[in-house]
N, C-alpha and C positions, 0 to 999 in steps of 0.2 A: 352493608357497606359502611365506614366508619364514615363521621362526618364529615373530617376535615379531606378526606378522598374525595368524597360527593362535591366538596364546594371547590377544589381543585380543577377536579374535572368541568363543573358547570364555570369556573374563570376560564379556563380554556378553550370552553367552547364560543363564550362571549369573547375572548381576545382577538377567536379568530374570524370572528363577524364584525368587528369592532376594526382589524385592520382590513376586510375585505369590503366594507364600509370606505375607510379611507384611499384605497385603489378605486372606487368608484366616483368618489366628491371629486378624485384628482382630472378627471375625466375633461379633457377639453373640448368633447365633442357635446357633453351633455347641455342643455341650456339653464343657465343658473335659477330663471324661475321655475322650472323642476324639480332643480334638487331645492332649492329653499321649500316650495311648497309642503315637497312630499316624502325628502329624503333626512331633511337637517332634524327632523322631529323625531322619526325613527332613528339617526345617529346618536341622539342627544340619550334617550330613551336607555341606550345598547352604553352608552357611556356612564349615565348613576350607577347601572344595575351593576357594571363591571366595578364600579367604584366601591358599590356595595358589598360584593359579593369579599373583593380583596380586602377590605379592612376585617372579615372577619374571619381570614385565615391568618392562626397564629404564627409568629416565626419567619413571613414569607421576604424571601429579598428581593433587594431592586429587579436583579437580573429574573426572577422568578416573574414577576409583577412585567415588566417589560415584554419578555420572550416565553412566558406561560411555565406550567411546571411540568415535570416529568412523572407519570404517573403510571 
């Protein structure tokens, strides 16, 4: 598999834990010293890596980076 597919794919799969993450923190049922405890760590976490993963696909656009790519 060529690389910049592999690192597509794995942005992909981080964007959509990353917003499935953010449908959780929105949670008004949840109690906030849960999600700080146990949740903001692992958001935070799922946020570099994503950060990471995107700066090292070349070429990639906002809309790409925003709404994932087509692979």
């Amino acid at each position: 598999m060529d690389k910049s597919v592999a690192l597509k794919k794995k942005y992909n799969s981080l964007l959509q834990r990353e917003k499935k993450a953010c449908l959780y923190l929105d949670n008004k049922n949840i109690k906030l010293e849960v999600i700080e405890k146990s949740y903001i760590p692992e958001y935070q976490k799922i946020i570099i890596e994503l950060s990471e993963v995107g700066k090292q696909i070349k070429g990639a656009t906002k809309d790409e980076l925003s709404n994932g790519f087509k692979t």
